[in-house]
N, C-alpha and C positions, 0 to 999 in steps of 0.2 A: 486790521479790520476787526470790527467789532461785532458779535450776534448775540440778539437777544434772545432769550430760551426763559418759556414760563416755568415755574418754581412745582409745580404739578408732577414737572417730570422726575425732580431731585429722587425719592424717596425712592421709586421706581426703577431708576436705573438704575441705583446705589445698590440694590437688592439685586439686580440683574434680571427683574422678572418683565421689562418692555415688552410688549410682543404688540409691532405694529401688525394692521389686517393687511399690508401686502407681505409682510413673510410668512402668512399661514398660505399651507398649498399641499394640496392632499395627497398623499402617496401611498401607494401600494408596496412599500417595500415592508413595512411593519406590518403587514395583513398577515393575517393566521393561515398556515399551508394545509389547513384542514379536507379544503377542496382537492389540492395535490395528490395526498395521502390517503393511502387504502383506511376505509373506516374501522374502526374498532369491532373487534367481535369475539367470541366464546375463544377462538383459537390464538388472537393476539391483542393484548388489553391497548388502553389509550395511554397507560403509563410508558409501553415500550416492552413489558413482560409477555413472555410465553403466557395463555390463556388458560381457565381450569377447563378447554376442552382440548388442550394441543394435541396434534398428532404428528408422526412423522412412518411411513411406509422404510422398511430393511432392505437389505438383500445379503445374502450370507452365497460366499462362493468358496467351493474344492475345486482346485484348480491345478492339471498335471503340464507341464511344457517342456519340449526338447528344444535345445539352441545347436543347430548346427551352423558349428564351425569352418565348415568346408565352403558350403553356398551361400555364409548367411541367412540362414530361415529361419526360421518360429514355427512349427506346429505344438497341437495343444488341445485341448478338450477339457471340460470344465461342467459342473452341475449348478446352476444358481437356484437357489429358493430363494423367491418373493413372498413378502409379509406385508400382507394388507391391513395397514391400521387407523386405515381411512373409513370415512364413513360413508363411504361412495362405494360401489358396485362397478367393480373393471372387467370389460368385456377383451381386453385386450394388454398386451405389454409394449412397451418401448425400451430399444433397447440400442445404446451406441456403438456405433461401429466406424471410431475414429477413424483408424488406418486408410479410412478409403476416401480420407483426403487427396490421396494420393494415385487414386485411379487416374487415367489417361483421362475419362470425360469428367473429372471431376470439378462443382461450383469454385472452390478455390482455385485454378488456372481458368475456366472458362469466364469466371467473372472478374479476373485480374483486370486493371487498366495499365495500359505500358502506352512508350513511345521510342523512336526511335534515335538514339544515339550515338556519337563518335567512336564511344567504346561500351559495349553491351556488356556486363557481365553474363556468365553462363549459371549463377545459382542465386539463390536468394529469389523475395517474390516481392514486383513490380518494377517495372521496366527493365526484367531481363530478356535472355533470349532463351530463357527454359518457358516463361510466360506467352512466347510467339511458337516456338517450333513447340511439335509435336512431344511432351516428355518421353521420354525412353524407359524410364525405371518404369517394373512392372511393379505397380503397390496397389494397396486396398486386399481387404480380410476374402481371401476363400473359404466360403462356408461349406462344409463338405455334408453337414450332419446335424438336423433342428428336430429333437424327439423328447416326447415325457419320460419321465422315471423309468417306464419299462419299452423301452423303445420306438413306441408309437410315434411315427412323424407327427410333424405342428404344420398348420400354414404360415406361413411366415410371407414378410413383402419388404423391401431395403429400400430406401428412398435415401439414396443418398449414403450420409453419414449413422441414417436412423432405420431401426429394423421394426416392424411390427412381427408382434409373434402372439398368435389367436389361441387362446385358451378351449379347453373343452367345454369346460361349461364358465359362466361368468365370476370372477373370484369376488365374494360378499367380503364385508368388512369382515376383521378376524380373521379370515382364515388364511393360506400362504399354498403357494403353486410352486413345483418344482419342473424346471425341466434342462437338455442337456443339448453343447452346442458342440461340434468340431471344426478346426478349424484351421488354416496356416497361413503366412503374407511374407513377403521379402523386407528383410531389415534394411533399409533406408542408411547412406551411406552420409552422417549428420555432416563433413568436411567439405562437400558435394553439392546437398542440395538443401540442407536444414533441416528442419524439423526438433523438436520437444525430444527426443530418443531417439535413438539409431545407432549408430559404431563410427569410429574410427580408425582407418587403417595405418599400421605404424611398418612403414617400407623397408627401415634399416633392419627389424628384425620378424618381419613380417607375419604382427599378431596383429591380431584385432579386442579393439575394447570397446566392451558394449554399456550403453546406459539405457537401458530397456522401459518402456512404461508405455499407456495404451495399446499394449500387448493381448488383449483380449477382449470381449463383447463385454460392453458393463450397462449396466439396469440405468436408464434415464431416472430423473427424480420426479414424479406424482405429489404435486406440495396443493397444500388449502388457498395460495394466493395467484396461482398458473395454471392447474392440471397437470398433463406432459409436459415438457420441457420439449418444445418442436423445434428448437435455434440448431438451423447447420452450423457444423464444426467446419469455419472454412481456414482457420488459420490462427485466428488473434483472439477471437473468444474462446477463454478457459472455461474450462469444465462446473457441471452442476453434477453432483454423485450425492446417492443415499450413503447413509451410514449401514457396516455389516460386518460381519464373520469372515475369516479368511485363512483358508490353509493352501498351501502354494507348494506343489515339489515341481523343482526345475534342474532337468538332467542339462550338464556342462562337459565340456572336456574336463578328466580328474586332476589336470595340473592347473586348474582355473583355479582361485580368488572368486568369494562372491561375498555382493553388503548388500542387503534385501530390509523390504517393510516385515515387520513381525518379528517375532521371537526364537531363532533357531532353533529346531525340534531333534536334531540328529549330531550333534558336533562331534559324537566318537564317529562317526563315519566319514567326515570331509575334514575335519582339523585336523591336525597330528597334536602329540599330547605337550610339544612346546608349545605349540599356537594355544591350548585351552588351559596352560599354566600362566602363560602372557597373560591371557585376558585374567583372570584373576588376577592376578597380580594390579593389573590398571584399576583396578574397584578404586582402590582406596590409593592408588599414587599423584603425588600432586602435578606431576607434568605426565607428557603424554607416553606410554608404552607402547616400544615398538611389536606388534604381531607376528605382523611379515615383515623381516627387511628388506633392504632394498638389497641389498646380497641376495639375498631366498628369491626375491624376485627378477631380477637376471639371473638367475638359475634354471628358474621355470621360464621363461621365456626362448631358451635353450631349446627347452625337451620337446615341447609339442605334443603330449599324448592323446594318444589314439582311444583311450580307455576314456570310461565317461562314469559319472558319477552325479548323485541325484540330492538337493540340497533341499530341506523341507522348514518351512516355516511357519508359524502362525501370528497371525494376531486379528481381537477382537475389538470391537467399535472403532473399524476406519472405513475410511469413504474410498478410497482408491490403494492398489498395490504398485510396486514397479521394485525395480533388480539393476546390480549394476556385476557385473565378469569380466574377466579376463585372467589370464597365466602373466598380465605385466605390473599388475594389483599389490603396490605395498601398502601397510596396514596399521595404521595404532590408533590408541585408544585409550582415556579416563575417566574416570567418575567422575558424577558431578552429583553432591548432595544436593537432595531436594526435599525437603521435609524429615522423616525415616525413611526413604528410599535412596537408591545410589541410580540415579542416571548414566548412560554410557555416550559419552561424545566419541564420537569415530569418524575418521578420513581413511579412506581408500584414494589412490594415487599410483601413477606410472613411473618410473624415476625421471621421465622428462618435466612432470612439475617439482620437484627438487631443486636446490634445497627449501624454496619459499614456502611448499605444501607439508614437509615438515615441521616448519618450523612454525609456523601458524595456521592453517588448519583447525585441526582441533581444538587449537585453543581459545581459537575465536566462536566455536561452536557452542564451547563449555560457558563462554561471555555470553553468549545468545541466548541461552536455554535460563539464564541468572537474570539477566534483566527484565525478558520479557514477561518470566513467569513472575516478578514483582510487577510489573504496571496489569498484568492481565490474571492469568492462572495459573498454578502450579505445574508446569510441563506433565503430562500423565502417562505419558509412553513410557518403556526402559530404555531407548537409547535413541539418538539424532545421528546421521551420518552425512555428512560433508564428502560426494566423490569428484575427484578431478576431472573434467572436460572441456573441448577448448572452445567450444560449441557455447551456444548461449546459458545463462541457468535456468533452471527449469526444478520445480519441488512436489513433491509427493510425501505421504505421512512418513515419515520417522528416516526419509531420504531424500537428498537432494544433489542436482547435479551442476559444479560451477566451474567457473572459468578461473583463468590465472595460472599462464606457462611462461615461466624463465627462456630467456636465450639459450641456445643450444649447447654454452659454457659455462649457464648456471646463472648466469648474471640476468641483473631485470632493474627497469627501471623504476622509480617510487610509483609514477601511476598502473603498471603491471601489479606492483602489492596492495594500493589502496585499490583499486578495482577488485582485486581477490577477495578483500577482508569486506569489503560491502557487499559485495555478491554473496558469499557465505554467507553473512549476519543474515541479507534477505530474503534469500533462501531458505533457510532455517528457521526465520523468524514466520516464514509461510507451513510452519507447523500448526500454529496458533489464529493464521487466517490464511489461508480458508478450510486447514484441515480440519480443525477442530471446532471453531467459531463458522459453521460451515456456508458461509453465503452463497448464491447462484453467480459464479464470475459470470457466465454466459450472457449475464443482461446486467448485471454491476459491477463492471471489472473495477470501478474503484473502493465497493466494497472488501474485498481481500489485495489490492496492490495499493491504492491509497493507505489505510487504513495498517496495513505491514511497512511502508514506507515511512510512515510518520513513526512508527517502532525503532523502525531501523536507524531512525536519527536519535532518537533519545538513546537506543544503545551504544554507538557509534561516540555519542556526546560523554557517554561511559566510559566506551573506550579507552575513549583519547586520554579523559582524566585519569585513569587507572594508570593509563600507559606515558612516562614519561618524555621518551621519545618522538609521542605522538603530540607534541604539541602544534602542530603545522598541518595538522590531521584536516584532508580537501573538502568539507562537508559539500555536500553535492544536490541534495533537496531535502527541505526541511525547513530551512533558514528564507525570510520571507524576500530577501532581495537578490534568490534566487529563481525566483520564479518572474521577479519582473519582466524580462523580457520575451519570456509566452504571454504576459495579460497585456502588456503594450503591443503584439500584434493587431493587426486590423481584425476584428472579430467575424468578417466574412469565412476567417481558419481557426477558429476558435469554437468548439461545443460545449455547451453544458456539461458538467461532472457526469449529470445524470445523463449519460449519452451511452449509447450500445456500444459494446465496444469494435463488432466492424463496422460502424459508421460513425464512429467518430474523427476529429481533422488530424489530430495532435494526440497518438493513444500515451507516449510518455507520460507530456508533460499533463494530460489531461488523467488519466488514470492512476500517475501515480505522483508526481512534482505536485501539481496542483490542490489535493485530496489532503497530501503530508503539510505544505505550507496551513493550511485553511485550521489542519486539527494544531497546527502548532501556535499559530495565533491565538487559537480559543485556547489554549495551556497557559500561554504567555501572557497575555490583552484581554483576552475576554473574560475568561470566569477564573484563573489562577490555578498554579498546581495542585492544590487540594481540592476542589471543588472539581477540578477536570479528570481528576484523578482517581477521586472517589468512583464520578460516573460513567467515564471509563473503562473501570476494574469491574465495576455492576453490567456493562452490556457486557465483558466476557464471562461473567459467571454466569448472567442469564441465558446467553445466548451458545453456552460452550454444549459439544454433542448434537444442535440442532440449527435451524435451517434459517436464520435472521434475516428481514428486507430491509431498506433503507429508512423505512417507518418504523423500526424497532428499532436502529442505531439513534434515531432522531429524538424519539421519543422518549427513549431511556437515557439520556442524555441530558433534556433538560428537566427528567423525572426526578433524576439522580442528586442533580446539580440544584434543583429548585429554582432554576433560571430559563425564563423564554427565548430561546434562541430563535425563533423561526424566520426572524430577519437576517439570519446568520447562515444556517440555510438555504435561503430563499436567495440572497446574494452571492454566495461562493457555489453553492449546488447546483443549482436554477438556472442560473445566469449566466452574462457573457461579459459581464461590466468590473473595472478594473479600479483599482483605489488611486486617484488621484486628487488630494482635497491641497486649498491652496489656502493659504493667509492674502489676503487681497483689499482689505483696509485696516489699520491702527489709528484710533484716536485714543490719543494722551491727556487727563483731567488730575488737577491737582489743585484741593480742599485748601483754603486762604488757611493760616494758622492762627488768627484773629476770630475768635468767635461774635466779634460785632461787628465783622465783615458782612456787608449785607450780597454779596458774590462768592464765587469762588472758581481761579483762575481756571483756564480748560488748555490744552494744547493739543490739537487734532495732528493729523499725520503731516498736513500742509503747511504748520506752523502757523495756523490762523489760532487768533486767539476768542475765546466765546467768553462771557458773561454773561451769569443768571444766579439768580438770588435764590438761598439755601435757607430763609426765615421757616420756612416748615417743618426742620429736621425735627424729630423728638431728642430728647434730650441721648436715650440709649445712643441711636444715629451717629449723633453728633462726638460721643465718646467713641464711638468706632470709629466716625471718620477721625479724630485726633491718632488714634493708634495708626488706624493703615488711609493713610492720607492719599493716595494713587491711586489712582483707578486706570484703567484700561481698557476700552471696547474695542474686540478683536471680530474681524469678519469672515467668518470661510465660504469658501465656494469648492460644491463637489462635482470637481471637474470629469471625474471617470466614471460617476453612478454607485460606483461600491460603496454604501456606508460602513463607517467604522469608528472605534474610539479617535478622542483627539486626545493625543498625548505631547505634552507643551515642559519645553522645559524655558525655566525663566533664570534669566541671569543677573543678577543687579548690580548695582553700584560698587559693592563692595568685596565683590568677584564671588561671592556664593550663589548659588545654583540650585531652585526647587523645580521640580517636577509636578505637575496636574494632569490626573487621569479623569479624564472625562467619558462616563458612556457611550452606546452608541447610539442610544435612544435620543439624543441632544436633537436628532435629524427627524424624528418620529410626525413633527408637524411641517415639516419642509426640507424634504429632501436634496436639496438643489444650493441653496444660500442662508445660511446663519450667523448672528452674531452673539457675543456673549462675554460682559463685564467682567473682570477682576481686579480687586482693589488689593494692591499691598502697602508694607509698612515703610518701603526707601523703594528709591528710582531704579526703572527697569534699564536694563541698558540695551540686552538684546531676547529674541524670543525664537525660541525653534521649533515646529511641527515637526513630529516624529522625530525625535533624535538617536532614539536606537535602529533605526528602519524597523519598526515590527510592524507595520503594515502591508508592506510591497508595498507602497506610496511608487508607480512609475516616474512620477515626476518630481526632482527635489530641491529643484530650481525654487520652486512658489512654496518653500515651506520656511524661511528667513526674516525675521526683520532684525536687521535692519538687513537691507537688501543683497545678499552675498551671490560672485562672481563664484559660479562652480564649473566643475570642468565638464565638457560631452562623455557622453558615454564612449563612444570613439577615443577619447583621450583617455578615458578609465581601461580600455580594453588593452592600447599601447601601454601604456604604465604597469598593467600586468601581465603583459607577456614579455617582455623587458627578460632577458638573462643576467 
C-alpha cells in the first residue's frame, strides 16, 4: 500500500518539531505550586532560606527524676524557662503531656477502629482486644505541682495530651517565664502493650530494662507559620519540640548502667575508674571498646542493689531528652573523627542481643554518623548511641532505641542482622532529621521519616560497598521498583505525601518508602548527584537548629539546584498518580540513498510502506540525513498520570546500545499522549522504556519494542521466594 505525504512536512519532522493542534491539551501538572505554598515573607524567603526576620521561641529545662525499680515509676520535678523570641505577645503556654496517651479515657483507644476477629491479639493498637475492653494499665502524667519560681500556683487546664498554663502577666516578645512542675506516671510495659519507651521484663533473671523518653512535660512549639502546635499525641504523629538547654540528674539503682542525651557531668561518681579508662582509650581505637562487659554485666545483674545512685548530664541546643538503664547494660564504644573533633559512637545492650549487637552495633553507628554528615552536616554532638530493644525503634538527640535479638543460642538469621543494621543506620541517621534539621513530624511525618529514609538508602548503598560480604545487601526502600506496589494500589488507599500523619491510608509506605523513592529519582533522573547534592547539603545547613516547612525543602531545592521542580512536587507530593507511560506506536522511515531520488522509503510499525518527496531539504538536511539516515517516530501514552523523564535505550544492528534522557518537560503541553522523532546513523533493532526501572514505571509490559512476553508479577514473586 502506498501513501502519499506532502513535502511540507519533511523538514519538520526531520527536526522533530510536528506539533499537530490535537496533541496540544492543557495541563496542570507543570503549573507553579505558588497557590499551594505559604507565601514568602521577612521570616522565610521565596528562595527556601530562613528570612532576615527569622525567629524561633527556646526552652531550657533542669530536670531531677527517681526511677523506681521496685513498682516501675518515674517521679520528677523540673523548672522550664520559656524564651519568647516572637514578636507576638503570649498570654498563655502550651505544654505536652504525652504520657496521657495512655489514660483509660484517652483519644488514642476511644478513637481506635477495630473489628471483630477469630483470633484478637491482646496488644498493639487496632483491632485488638486492649482497643475493645477497658485498659488496665494505669498511665498518663500525675501532676502533683504547677507554680512560678517562688512557689506561687499557675492555673493551668489539660486537654488531653496538652496542658495550658496561664502566665501572670502576658510574656512580650524578648522576655522569658520560668515556672516549676511535679510530677509521676507508671512506666508502660513496651513487651505488653507498646509504645515509644517503656521497659522490658527479663524473667530468667528478673531485671528490668528501661528505654525511657517522654518522661516529662515538654514546651509545645509556638512557630511564625502555626502558632501552638494543638495536634493530639494519639499514637503515630511524632513530635514538634523547641530547641533548648538541658541538665538532667536521674537517681537509678547503683548497680545500673546508664546511656543518656547530653554530656555526662559526674563520672567519678557512677563509673569506676576502669570504665573511664575504657572510654578513653575508645577516643582514638579503630574498632569498638568494650566499657562494660558482658562479664561485668552478668555480675550486676546478680546483685540487685538496694543502694541508688544519681547520674547528671547536660547538654545544650537539643529539642528533646530521653535515658536508657538497667544492671543488664553491656557497653562499648569508638571515636569517630569529624572534622577536629573525636565523636563517640556507643551501644548499650543485654547479653541477649549478643553476639550480633557486639559485633555490629556501633560500628554501624560510626558508618552513620560518616555518611550522613557528608550529604548533610557535620554530626555536632560528642557522641551517638545505639541501645538494644526488642520493641520497635524509636530516636531521640544523641540516642536511640533499636531492635535486633539473636535466638536464645546466639544464632539469628540474615534478616534478624539486616533488620538491625537498617534500623540502627535510621535511627541514628534521625539525629540529623528531625533532631537537628528540626521539622514539625506532627503534621509532616515525611519531613523527618521520608527525608532520613532516603539517607538511609544512600548510607546503607555505603555500606554494602565498604562491606564485602554485603554484596546481597536487601535494599528495602529507596530503589524505585520498590515501591511499585503501594503506587499500583487502587488509590481509594492511597494519600498524598503531604497527608497528616494520623490520617493517613498507608503511614509506611507513605511517610517513608514513598518520600525515599521520589528524593532518589530526583538524585538519579532528575537533576543528578551534584546538582541534588549541592541542594541538598544547602537545606541542611540552612535549615540545621531550626524549624523548616515543606516550602523551605521545596524551595531550596530548586534554589540550590537552579532547576524548577514544581511539577515534581506537585506529582509525587500532591498527588495520588503512579508512573505508568507506555510505547504504543513505532513508525520506521528510511532516507533513499540517492540524492535524486524524488522520495524516500518510510516503514511504519504495520509494514505499510509511504512515499513522499524530500525536494525541499536544504542542502545542511540533506548531509544529515546521509549520516543518520533512520528515523524513528515513537508515541507514548501516560497511562498512570505521574509525568516523568523518558529514558530509551536503543539497540541497533550491530549490537551496540545508546541510551536518550529525555526531560520531563517533553509532557508540559500534553500530559496524556506524545510523540517524538529520532533519527540514527544504522538500523534499530530494538527499543526499551526505562531499562534501569528508575521510575517505578508499575507497568513493564508497554515499555518494549519490539513486543516482549514478560513474566506477572505473581510469577516474579514465586521466582523469589524459590529456596
Amino acid at each position: 500500500m502506498i501513501k502519499k505525504c506532502l513535502w511540507v512536512i519533511i523538514p519538520a519532522m526531520f527536526l522533530g518539531l510536528a506539533v499537530s493542534a490535537q496533541e496540544r491539551k492543557h495541563t496542570e501538572k507543570f503549573e507553579q505550586l505558588e497557590y499551594e505554598l505559604r507565601d514568602p515573607n521577612e521570616y522565610r524567603t521565596a528562595s527556601g532560606a530562613p528570612g532576615n526576620e527569622y525567629w524561633q521561641n527556646t526552652a531550657d529545662y533542669e530536670i531531677a527524676v527517681e526511677l523506681n525499680d521496685d513498682n516501675q515509676s518515674i517521679t520528677g520535678k523540673e523548672t522550664i524557662t520559656y524564651h519568647n523570641n516572637s514578636p507576638d505577645v503570649l498570654k498563655y503556654l502550651w505544654v505536652q503531656l504525652d504520657q496521657n496517651m495512655r489514660e483509660k479515657e484517652s483519644h488514642t483507644y476511644s478513637t481506635a477502629t477495630n473489628q471483630i476477629k477469630h483470633n484478637m491479639s491482646s496488644s498493639g493498637y487496632g483491632g485488638s482486644m486492649k482497643d475493645v475492653l477497658d485498659p488496665t494499665f494505669e498511665g498518663g502524667f500525675k501532676i502533683s505541682s504547677l507554680t512560678d519560681t517562688k512557689g506561687n500556683k499557675l492555673p493551668y487546664v489539660i486537654n488531653k495530651t496538652m496542658m495550658s498554663v496561664d502566665m501572670p502577666e502576658p510574656l512580650k516578645p524578648g522576655e522569658s517565664f520560668s515556672f516549676k512542675v511535679e510530677w509521676s506516671y507508671n512506666i508502660n510495659d513496651r513487651m505488653k502493650i507498646g509504645g515509644r519507651s517503656g521497659y522490658e521484663y527479663f524473667e530468667e533473671d528478673g531485671n528490668y530494662h528501661y528505654t525511657i523518653a517522654q518522661f516529662y512535660p515538654r514546651m509545645c512549639v509556638y512557630s511564625d507559620y502555626g502558632g501552638w502546635q494543638n495536634k493530639q499525641f494519639l499514637g503515630s504523629g511524632e513530635f514538634t519540640l523547641p530547641f533548648g538547654d538541658f541538665k538532667v540528674s536521674i537517681t537509678v539503682p547503683a548497680d545500673h548502667i546508664m546511656g543518656a542525651t547530653g554530656k555526662l557531668q559526674n563520672p567519678e561518681q557512677v563509673l569506676s575508674k576502669d570504665q573511664i579508662s575504657r572510654l578513653e582509650k575508645a577516643k582514638t581505637a579503630k574498632d569498638p571498646v568494650m566499657i562494660v562487659t558482658q562479664k561485668e554485666a552478668e555480675k550486676a545483674e546478680k546483685s540487685k542493689s538496694k543502694e541508688k545512685k544519681t547520674w547528671i548530664f547536660e547538654a545544650d541546643s537539643v529539642r528533646d531528652f530521653a535515658f536508657a538503664t538497667s544492671r543488664k547494660l553491656i557497653w562499648d564504644a569508638m571515636g569517630v573523627p569529624m572534622g577536629d573533633r573525636i565523636v563517640m559512637a556507643m551501644s548499650y545492650y543485654p547479653k541477649e542481643g549478643n553476639p550480633l549487637w557486639e559485633e555490629y552495633s556501633t560500628r554501624v553507628v560510626a558508618h552513620t554518623l560518616r555518611t550522613y554528615s557528608k550529604h548533610t552536616i557535620e554530626y555536632p554532638y560528642h557522641k551517638a548511641i545505639s541501645v538494644h530493644a526488642k520493641a520497635i525503634g524509636m530516636e531521640y538527640p544523641m540516642i536511640c532505641f533499636n531492635f535486633g535479638r539473636p535466638n536464645p543460642d546466639g544464632s539469628y538469621a540474615d534478616y534478624i542482622k539486616y533488620g538491625m543494621i537498617m534500623v540502627i543506620i535510621h535511627e541514628v541517621g534521625h539525629n540529623f532529621f528531625p533532631m537537628i534539621i528540626n521539622s514539625d513530624e506532627r503534621q509532616w511525618t515525611w519531613m523527618d521519616e521520608g527525608l532520613n529514609t532516603f539517607m538511609q538508602y544512600l548510607s546503607e548503598v555505603e555500606w554494602a560497598a565498604n562491606n564485602p560480604k554485603e554484596k546481597d545487601y536487601p535494599f528495602r526502600e529507596g530503589p524505585p521498583n520498590k515501591i511499585v506496589p503501594y503506587m499500583s494500589m487502587d488509590t481509594r488507599y492511597i494519600s498524598p505525601i503531604m497527608t497528616n500523619s494520623e490520617q493517613v491510608q498507608n503511614l509506611g509506605p507513605n511517610a517513608y518508602g514513598k518520600p525515599a523513592t521520589a528524593l532518589n529519582i530526583l538524585r538519579e533522573t532528575v537533576l543528578g548527584h551534584e546538582l541534588f547534592d549541592r541542594a541538598f547539603k544547602e537545606y541542611a545547613e540552612r535549615w540545621a537548629f531550626k524549624h523548616p516547612t515543606p516550602a523551605d525543602f521545596f524551595r531550596t531545592m530548586e534554589d540550590a539546584s537552579g532547576t524548577d521542580l514544581d511539577w515534581f512536587w506537585r506529582g509525587w507530593f500532591y498527588g495520588v498518580d503512579h508512573t505508568d507511560i507506555a510505547m504504543t506506536g513505532i513508525k520506521k522511515f528510511k532516507i533513499g540513498e540517492s540524492e535524486s531520488e524524488s522520495f524516500a522509503e518510510a516503514i511504519n510499525a504495520d509494514d505499510e510502506f509511504n512515499e513522499f518527496t524530500a525536494d525541499n531539504l536544504t542542502d545542511e538536511q540533506k548531509e544529515q540525513v546521509k549520516e543518520k539516515p533512520y528515523f524513528y517516530e515513537l508515541s507514548f501514552e501516560n497511562k498512570g498520570g505521574l509525568v516523568m523523564p523518558l529514558i530509551l535505550e536503543f539497540t541497533y544492528k550491530d549490537g551496540s546500545k545508546e541510551i536518550k534522557r529525555i526531560p520531563a518537560e517533553i509532557w508540559r503541553r500534553n500530559d496524556e499522549k506524545i510523540s517524538k522523532v529520532f533519527n540514527t546513523s544504522q538500523e534499530v533493532t530494538s527499543i526499551v522504556l526505562d531499562p534501569f526501572e528508575e521510575t517505578a514505571d508499575t507497568d513493564l509490559t508497554n515499555n518494549y519494542w519490539p513486543k516482549q512476553e514478560m513474566p506477572s508479577r505473581f510469577q516474579l514473586y514465586k521466582e523469589g521466594n524459590k529456596e
